[in-house]
N, CA, C and O atoms as CSV, one atom per row, in Angstrom:
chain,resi,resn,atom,element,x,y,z
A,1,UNK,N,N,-46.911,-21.741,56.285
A,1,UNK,CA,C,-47.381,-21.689,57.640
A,1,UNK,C,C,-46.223,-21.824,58.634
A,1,UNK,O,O,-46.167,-20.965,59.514
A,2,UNK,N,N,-45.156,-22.926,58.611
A,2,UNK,CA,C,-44.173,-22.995,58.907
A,2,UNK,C,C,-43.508,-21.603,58.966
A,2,UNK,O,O,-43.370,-21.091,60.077
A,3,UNK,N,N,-43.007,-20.827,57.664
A,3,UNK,CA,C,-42.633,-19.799,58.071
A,3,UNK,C,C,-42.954,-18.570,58.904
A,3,UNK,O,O,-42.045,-17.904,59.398
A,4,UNK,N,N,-44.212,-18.265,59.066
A,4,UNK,CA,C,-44.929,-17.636,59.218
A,4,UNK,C,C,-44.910,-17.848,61.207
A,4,UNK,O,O,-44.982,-17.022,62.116
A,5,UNK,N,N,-44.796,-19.156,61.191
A,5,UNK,CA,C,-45.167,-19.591,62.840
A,5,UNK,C,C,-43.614,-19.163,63.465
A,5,UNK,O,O,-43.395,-18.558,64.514
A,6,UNK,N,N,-42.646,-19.665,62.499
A,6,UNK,CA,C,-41.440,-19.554,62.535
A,6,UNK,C,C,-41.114,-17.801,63.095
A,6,UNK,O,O,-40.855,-17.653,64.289
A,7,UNK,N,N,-41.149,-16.525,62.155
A,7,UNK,CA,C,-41.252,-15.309,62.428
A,7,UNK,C,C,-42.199,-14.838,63.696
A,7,UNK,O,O,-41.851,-13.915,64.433
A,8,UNK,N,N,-43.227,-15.446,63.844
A,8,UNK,CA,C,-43.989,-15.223,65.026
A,8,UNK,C,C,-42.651,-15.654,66.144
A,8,UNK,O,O,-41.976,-14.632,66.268
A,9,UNK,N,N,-42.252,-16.409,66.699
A,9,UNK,CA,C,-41.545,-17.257,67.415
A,9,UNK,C,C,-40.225,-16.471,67.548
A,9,UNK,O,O,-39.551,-16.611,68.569
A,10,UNK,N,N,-39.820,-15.627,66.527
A,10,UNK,CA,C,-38.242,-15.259,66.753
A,10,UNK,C,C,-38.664,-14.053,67.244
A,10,UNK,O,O,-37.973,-13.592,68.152
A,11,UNK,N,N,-39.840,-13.265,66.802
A,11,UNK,CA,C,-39.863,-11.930,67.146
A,11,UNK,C,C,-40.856,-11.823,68.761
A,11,UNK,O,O,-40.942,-10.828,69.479
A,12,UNK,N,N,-41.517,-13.196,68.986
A,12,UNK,CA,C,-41.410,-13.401,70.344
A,12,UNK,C,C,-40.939,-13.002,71.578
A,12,UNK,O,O,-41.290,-12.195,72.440
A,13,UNK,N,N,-39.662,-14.132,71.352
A,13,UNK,CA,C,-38.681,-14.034,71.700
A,13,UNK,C,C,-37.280,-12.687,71.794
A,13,UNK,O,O,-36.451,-12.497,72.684
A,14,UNK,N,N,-37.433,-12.194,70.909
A,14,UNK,CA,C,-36.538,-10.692,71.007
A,14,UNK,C,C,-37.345,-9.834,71.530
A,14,UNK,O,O,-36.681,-8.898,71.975
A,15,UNK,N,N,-38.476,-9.687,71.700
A,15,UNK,CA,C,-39.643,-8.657,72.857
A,15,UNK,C,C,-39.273,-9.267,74.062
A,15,UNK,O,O,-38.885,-8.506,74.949
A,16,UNK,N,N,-39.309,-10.649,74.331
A,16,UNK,CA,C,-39.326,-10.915,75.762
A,16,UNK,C,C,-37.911,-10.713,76.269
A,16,UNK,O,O,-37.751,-10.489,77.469
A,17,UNK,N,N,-36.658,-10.786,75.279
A,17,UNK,CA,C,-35.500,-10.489,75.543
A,17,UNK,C,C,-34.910,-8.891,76.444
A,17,UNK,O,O,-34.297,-8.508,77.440
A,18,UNK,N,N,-35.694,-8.373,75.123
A,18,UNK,CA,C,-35.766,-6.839,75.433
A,18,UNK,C,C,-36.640,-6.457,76.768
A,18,UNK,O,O,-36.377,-5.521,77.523
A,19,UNK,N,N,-37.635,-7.293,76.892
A,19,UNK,CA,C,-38.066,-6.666,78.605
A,19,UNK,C,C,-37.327,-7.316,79.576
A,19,UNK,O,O,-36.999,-6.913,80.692
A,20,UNK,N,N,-37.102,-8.370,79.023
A,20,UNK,CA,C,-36.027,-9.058,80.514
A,20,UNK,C,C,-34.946,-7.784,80.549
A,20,UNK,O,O,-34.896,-6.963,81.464
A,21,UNK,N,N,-33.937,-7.788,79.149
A,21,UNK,CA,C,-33.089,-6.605,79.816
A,21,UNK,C,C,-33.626,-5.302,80.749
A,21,UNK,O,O,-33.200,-5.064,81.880
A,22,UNK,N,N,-34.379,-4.718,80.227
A,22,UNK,CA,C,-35.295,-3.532,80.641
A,22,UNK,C,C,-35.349,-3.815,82.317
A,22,UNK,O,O,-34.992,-2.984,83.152
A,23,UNK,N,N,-35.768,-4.894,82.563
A,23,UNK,CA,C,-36.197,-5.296,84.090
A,23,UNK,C,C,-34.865,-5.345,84.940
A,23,UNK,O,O,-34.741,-4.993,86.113
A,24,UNK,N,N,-33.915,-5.847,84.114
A,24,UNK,CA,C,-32.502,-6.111,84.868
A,24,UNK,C,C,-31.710,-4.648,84.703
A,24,UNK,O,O,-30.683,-4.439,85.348
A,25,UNK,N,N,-32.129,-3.897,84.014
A,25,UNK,CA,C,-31.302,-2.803,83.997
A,25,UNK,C,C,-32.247,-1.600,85.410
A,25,UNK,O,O,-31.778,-0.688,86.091
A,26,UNK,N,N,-33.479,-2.100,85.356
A,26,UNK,CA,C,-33.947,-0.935,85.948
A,26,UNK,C,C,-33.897,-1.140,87.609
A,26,UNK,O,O,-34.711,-1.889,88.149
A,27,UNK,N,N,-32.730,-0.314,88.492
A,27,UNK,CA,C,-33.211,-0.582,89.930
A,27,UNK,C,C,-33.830,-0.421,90.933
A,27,UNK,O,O,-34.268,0.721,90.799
A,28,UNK,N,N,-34.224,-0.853,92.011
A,28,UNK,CA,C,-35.113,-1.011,92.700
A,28,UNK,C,C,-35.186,0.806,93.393
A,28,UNK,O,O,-34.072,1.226,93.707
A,29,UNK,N,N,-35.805,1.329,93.512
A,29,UNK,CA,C,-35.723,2.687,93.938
A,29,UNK,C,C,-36.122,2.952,95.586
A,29,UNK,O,O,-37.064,2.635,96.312
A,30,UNK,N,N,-35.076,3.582,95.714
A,30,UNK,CA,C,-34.465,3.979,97.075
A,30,UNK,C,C,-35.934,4.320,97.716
A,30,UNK,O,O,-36.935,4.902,97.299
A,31,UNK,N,N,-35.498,3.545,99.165
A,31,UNK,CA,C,-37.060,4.021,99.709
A,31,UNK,C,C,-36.589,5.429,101.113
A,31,UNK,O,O,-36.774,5.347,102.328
A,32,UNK,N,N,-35.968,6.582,100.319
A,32,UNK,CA,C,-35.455,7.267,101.009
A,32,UNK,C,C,-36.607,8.247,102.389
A,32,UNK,O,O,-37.829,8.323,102.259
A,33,UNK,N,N,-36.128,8.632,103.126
A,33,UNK,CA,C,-37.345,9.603,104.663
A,33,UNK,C,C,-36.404,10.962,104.576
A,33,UNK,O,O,-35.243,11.173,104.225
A,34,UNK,N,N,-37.394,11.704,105.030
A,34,UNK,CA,C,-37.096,12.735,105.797
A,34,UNK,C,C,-37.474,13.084,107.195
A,34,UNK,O,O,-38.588,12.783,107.623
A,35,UNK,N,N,-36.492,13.777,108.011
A,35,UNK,CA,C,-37.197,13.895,109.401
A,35,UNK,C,C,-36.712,15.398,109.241
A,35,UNK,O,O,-35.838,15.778,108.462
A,36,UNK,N,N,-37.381,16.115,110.049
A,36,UNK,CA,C,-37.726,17.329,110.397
A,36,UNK,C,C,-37.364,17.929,111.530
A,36,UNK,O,O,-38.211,17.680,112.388
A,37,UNK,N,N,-36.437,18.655,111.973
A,37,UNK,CA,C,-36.931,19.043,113.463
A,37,UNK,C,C,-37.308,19.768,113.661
A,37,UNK,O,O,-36.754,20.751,113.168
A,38,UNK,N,N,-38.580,20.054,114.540
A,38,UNK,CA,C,-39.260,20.814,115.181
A,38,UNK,C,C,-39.128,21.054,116.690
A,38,UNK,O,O,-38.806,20.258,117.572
A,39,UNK,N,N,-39.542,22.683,116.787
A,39,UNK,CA,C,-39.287,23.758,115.939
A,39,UNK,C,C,-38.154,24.089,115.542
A,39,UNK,O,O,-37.123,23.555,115.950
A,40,UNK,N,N,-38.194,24.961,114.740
A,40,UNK,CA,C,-36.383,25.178,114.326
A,40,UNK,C,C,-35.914,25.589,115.151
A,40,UNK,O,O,-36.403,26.066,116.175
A,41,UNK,N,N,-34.317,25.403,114.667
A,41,UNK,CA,C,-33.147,26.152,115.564
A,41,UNK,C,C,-32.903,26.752,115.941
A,41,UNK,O,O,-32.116,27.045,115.041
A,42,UNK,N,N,-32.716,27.618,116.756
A,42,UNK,CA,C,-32.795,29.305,117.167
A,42,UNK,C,C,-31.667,29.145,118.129
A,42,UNK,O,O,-31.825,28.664,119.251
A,43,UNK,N,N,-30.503,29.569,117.653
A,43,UNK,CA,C,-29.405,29.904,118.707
A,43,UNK,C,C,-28.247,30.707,119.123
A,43,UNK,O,O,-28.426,31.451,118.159
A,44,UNK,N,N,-27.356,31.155,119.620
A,44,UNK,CA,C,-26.699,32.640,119.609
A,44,UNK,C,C,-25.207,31.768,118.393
A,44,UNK,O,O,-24.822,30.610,118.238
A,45,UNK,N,N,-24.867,32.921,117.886
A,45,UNK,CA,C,-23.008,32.687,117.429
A,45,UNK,C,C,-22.206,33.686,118.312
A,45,UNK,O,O,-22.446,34.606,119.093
A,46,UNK,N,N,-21.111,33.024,117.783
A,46,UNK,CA,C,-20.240,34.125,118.632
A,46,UNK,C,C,-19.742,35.261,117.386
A,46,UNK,O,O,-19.201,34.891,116.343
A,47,UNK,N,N,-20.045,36.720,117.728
A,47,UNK,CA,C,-20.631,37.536,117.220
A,47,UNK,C,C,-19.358,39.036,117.550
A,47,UNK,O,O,-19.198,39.364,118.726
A,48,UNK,N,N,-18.659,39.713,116.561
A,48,UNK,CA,C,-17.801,40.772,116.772
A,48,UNK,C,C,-18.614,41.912,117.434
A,48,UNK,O,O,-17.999,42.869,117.904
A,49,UNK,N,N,-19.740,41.868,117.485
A,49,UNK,CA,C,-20.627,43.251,117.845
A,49,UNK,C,C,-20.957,43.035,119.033
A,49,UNK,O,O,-21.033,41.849,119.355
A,50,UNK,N,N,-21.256,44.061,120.055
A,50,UNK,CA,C,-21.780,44.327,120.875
A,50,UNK,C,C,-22.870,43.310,121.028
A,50,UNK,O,O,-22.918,42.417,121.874
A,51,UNK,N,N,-23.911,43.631,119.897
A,51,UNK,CA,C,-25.260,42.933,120.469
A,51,UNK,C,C,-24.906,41.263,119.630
A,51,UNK,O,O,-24.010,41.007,118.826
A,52,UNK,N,N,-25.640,40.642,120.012
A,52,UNK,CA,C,-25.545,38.757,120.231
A,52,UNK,C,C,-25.874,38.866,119.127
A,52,UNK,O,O,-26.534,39.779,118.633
A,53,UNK,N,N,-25.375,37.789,118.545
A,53,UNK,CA,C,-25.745,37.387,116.857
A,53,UNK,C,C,-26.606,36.102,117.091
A,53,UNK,O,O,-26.571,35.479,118.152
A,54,UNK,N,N,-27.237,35.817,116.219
A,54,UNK,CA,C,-28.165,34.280,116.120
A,54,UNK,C,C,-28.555,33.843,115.069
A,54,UNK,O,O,-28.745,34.631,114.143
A,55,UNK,N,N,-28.760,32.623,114.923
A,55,UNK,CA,C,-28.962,32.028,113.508
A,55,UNK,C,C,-30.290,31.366,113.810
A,55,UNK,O,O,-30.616,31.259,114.993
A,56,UNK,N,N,-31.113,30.897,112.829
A,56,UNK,CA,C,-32.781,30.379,112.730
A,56,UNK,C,C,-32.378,29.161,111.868
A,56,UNK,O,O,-31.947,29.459,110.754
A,57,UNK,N,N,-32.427,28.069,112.120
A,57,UNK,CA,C,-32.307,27.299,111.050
A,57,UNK,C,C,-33.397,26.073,111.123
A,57,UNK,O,O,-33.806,25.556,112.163
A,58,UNK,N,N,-33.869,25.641,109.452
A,58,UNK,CA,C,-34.891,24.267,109.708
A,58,UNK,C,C,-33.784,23.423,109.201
A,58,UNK,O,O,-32.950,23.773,108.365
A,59,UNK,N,N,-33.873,22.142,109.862
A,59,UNK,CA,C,-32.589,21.501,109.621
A,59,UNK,C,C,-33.579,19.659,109.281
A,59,UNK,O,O,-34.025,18.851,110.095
A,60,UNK,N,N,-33.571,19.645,107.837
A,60,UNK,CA,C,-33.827,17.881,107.714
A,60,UNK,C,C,-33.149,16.711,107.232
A,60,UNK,O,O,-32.714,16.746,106.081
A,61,UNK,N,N,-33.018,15.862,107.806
A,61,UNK,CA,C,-31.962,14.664,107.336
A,61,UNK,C,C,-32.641,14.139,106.762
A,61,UNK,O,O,-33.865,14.269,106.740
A,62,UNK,N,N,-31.564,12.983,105.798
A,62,UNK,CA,C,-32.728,12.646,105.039
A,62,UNK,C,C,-31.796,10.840,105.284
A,62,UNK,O,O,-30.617,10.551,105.080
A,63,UNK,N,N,-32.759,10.121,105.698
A,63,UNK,CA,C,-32.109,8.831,105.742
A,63,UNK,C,C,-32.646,7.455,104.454
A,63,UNK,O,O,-33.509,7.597,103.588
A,64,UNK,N,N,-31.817,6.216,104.718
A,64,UNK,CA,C,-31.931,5.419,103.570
A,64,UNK,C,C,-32.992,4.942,103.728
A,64,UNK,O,O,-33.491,4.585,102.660
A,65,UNK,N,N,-33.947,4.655,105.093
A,65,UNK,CA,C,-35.190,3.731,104.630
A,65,UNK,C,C,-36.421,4.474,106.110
A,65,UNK,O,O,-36.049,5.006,107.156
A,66,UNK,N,N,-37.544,4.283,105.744
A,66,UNK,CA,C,-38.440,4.499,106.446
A,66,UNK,C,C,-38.406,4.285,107.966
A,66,UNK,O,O,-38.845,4.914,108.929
A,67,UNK,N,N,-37.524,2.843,107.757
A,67,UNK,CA,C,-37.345,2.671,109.655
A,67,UNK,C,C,-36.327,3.247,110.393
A,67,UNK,O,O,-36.312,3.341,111.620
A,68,UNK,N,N,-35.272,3.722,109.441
A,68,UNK,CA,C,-34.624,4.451,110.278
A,68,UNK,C,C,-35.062,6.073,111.033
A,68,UNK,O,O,-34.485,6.834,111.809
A,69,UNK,N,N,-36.683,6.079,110.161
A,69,UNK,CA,C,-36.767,7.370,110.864
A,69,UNK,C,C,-37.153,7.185,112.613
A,69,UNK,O,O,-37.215,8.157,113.367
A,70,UNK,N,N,-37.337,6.062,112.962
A,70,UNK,CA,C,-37.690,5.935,113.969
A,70,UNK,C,C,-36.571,6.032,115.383
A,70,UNK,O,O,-36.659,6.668,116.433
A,71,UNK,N,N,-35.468,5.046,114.827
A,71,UNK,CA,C,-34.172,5.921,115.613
A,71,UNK,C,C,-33.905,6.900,115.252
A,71,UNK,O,O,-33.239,7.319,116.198
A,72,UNK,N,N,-33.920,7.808,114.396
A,72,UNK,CA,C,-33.510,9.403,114.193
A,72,UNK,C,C,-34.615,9.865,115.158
A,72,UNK,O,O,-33.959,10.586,115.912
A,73,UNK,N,N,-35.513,9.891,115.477
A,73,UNK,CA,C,-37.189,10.128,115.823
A,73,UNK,C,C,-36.501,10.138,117.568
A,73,UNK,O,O,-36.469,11.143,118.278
A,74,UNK,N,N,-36.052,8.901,117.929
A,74,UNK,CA,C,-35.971,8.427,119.651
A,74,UNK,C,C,-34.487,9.388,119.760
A,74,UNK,O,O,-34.265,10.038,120.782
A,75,UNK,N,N,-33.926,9.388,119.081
A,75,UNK,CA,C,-32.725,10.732,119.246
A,75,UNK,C,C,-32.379,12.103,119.218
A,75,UNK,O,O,-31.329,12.660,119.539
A,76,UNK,N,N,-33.896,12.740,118.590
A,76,UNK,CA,C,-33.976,13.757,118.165
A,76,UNK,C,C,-33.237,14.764,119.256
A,76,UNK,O,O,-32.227,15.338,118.851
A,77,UNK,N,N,-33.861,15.119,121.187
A,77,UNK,CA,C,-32.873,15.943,121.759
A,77,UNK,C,C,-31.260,15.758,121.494
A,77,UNK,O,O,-30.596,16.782,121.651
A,78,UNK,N,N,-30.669,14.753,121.171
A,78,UNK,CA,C,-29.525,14.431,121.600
A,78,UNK,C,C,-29.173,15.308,119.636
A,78,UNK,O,O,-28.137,15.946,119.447
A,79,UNK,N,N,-29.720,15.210,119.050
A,79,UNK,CA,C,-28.975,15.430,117.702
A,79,UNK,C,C,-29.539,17.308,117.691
A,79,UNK,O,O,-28.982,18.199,117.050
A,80,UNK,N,N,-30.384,17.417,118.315
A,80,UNK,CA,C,-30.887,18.706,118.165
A,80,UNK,C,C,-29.530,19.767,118.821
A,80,UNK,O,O,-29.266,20.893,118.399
A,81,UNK,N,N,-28.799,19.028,119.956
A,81,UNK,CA,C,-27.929,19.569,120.810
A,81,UNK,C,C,-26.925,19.593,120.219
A,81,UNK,O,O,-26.013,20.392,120.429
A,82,UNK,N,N,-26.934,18.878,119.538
A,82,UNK,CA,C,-25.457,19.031,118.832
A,82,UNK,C,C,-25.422,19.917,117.875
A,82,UNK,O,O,-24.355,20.479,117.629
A,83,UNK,N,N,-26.585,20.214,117.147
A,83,UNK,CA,C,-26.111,20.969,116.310
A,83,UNK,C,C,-26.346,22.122,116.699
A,83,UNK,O,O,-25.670,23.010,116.181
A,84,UNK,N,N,-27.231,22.453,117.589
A,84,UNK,CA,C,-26.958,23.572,118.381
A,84,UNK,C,C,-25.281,23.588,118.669
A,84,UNK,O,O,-24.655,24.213,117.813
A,85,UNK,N,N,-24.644,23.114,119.526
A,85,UNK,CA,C,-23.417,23.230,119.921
A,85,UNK,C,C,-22.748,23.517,118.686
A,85,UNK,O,O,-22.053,24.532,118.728
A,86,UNK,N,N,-22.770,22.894,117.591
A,86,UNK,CA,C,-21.954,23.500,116.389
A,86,UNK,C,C,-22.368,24.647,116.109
A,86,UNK,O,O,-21.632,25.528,116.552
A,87,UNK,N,N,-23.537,25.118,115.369
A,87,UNK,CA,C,-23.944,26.485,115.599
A,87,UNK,C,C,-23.149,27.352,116.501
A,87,UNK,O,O,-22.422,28.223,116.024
A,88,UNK,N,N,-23.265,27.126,118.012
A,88,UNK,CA,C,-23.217,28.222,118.533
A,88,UNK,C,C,-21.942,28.386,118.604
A,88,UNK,O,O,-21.645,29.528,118.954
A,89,UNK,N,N,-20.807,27.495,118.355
A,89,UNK,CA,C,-19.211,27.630,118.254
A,89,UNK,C,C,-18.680,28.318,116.766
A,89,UNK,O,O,-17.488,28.393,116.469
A,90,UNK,N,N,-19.614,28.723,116.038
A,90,UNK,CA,C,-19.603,29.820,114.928
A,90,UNK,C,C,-18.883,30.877,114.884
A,90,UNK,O,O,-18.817,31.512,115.936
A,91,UNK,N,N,-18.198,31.350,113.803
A,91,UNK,CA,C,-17.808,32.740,114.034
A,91,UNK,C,C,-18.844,33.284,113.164
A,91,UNK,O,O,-19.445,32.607,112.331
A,92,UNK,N,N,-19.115,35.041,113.468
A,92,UNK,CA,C,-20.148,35.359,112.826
A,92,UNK,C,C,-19.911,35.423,111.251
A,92,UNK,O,O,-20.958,35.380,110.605
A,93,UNK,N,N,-18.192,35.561,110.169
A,93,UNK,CA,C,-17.586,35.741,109.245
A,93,UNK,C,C,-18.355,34.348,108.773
A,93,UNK,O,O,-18.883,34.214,107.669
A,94,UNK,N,N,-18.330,33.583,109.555
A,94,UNK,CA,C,-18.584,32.049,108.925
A,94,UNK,C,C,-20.169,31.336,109.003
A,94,UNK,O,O,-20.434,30.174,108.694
A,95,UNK,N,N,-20.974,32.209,109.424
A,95,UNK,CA,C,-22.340,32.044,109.708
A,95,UNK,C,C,-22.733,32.548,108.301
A,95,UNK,O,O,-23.386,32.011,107.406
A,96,UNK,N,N,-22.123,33.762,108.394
A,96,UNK,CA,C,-22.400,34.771,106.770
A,96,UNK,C,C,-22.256,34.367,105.813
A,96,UNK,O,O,-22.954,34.680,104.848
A,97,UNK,N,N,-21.276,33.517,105.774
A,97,UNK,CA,C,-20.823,33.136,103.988
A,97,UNK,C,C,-21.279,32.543,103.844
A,97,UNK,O,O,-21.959,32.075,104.758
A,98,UNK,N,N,-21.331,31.934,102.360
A,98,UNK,CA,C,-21.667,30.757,101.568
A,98,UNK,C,C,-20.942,29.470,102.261
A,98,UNK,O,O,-21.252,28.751,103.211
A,99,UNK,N,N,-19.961,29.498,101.461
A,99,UNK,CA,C,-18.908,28.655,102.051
A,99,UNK,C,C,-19.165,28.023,103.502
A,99,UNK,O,O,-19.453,26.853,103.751
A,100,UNK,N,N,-18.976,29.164,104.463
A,100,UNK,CA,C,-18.742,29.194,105.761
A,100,UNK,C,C,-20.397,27.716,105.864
A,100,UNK,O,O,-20.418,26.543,106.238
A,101,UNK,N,N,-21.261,28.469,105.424
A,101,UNK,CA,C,-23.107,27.721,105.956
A,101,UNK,C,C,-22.293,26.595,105.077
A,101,UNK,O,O,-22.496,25.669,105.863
A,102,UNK,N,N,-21.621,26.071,104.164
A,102,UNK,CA,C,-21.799,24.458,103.999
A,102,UNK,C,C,-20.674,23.671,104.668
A,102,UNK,O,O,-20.587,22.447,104.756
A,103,UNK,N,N,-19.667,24.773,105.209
A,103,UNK,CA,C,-18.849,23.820,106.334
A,103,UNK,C,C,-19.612,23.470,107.331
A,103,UNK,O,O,-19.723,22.363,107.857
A,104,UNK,N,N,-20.301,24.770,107.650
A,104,UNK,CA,C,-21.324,24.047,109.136
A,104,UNK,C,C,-22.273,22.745,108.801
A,104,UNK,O,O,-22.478,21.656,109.337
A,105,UNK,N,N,-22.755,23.456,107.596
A,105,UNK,CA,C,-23.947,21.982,107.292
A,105,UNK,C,C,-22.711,20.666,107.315
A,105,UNK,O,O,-23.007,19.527,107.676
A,106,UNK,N,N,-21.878,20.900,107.047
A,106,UNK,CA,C,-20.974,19.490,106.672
A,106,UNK,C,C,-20.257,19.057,107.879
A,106,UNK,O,O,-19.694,17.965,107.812
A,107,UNK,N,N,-20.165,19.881,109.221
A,107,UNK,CA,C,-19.933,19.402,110.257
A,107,UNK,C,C,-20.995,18.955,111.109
A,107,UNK,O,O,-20.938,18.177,112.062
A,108,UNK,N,N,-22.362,19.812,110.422
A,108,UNK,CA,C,-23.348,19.252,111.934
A,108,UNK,C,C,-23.752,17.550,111.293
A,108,UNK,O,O,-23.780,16.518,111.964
A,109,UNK,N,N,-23.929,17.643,110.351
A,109,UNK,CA,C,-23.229,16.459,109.321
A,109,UNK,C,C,-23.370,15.002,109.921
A,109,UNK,O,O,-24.287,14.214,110.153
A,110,UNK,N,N,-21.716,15.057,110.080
A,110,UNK,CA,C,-20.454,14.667,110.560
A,110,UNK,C,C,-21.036,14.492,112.446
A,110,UNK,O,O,-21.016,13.685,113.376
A,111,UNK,N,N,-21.251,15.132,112.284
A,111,UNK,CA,C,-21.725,15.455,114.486
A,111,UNK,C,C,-22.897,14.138,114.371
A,111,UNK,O,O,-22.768,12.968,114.733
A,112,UNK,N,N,-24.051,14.816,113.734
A,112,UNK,CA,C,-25.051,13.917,113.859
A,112,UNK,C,C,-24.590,12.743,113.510
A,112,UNK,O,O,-24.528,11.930,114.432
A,113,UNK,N,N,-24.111,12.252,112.066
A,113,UNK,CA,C,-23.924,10.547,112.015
A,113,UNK,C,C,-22.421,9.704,113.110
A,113,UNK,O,O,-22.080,8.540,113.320
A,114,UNK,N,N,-21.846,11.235,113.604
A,114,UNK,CA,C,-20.530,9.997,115.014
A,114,UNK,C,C,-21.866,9.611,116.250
A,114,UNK,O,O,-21.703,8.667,117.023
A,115,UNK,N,N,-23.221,10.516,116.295
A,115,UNK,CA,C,-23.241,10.313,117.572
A,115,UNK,C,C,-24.331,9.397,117.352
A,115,UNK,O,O,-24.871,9.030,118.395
A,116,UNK,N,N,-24.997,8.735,115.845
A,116,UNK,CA,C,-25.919,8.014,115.423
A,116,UNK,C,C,-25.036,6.887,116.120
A,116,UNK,O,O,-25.209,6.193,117.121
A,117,UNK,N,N,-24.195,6.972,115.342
A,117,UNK,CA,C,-23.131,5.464,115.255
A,117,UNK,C,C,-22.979,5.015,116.677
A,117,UNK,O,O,-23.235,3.919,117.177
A,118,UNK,N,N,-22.398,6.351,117.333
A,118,UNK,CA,C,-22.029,6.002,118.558
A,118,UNK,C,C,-23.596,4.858,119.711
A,118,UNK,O,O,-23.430,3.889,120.452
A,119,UNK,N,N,-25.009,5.658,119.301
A,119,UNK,CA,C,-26.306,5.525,119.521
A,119,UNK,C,C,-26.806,3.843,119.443
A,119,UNK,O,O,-26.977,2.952,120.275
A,120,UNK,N,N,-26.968,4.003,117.519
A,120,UNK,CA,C,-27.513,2.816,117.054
A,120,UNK,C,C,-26.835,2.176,116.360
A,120,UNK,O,O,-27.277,1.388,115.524
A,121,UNK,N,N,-25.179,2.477,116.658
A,121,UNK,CA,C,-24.310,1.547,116.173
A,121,UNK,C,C,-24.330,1.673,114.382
A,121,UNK,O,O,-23.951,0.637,113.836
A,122,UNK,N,N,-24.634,2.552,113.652
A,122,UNK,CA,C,-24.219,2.593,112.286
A,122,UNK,C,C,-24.628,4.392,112.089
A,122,UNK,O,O,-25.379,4.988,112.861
A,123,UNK,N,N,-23.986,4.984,110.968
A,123,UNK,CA,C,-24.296,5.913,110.605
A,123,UNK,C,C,-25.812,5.904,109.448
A,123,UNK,O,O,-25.908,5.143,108.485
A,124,UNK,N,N,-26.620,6.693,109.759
A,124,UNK,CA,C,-27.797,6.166,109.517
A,124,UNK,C,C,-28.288,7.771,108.839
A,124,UNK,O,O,-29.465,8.073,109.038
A,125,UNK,N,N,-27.611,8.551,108.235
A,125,UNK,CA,C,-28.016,9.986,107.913
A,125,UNK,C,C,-27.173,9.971,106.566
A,125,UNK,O,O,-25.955,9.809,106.496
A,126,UNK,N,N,-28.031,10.167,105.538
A,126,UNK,CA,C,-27.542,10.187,104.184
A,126,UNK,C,C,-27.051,11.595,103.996
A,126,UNK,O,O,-25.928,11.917,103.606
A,127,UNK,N,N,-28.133,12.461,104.355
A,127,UNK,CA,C,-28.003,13.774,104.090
A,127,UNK,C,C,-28.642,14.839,104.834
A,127,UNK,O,O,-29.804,14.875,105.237
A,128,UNK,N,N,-27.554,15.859,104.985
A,128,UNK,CA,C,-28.063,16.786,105.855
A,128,UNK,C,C,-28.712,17.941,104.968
A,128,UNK,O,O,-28.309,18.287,103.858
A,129,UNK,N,N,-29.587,18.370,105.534
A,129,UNK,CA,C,-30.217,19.741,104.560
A,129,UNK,C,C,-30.274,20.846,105.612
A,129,UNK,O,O,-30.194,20.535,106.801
A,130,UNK,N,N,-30.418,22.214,105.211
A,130,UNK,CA,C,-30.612,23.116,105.622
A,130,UNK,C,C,-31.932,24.001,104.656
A,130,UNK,O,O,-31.625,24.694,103.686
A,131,UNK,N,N,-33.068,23.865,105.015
A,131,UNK,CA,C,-34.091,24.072,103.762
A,131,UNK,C,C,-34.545,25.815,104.839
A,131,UNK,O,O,-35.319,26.604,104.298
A,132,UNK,N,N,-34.153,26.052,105.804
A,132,UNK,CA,C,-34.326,27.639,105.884
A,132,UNK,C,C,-33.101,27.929,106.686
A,132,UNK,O,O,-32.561,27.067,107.379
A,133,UNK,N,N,-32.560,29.474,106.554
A,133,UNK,CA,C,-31.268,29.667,107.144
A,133,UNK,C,C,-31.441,30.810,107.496
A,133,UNK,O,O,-31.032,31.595,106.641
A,134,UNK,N,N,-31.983,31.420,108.617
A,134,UNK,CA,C,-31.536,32.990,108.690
A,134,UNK,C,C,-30.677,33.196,109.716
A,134,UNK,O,O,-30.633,32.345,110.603
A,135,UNK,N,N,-29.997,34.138,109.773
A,135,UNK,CA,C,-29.087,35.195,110.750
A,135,UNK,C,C,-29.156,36.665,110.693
A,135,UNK,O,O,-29.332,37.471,109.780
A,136,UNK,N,N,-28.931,36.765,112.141
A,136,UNK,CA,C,-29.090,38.395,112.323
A,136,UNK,C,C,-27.495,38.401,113.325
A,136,UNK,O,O,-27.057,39.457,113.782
């Protein structure tokens, strides 16, 4: 009986071991947002042709926690302008490319989290997306 209570007791113990690790290994998962702006972007580049070039873009950030969508939310004209302003300082070679669309995404970026910081005092934009992109 002894033994028996004994084996109950060790193999206990190595289950509860094994979920404690399990619990300490597993982390707490990101309570990440998205914000949206509406409506999309619609604005001219600077363009080699005669007629005006323009780009359409849906543009969503994606920040670290739920409340920050609320200052992204009270800033939205001020971040919408900016990336307009990057946009429209485009060349059309660089609207076109591959390349060219992830320097822009990586400057309007860069634009939006100096002028967060500058705003609400921290950079508060994990990630910029571009989830539609057209140009004519």
């Amino acid at each position: 009986m002894k033994k028996l209570l004994s084996a109950c007791l060790i193999l206990f113990t190595v289950v509860c071991s094994a979920y404690a690790a399990d619990e300490k290994e597993a982390a707490p998962a990101a309570e990440y947002a998205y914000y949206g702006f509406e409506p999309e972007i619609v604005t001219n580049y600077i363009s080699n042709r005669k007629k005006l070039g323009f780009v359409k873009i849906s543009v969503e950030l994606m920040v670290k926690s739920p409340d920050d969508l609320v200052i992204v939310e009270r800033h939205d004209p001020l971040l919408r302008a900016a990336i307009i302003e990057v946009l429209g300082n485009q060349a059309e070679e660089k609207v076109k490319s591959l390349t060219g669309r992830e320097e822009i995404r990586r400057e309007c970026f860069d634009m939006v989290n100096n002028l967060l910081t500058k705003e609400a005092g921290k950079p508060l934009v994990v990630n910029l997306l571009f989830t539609s992109y057209l140009y004519d």
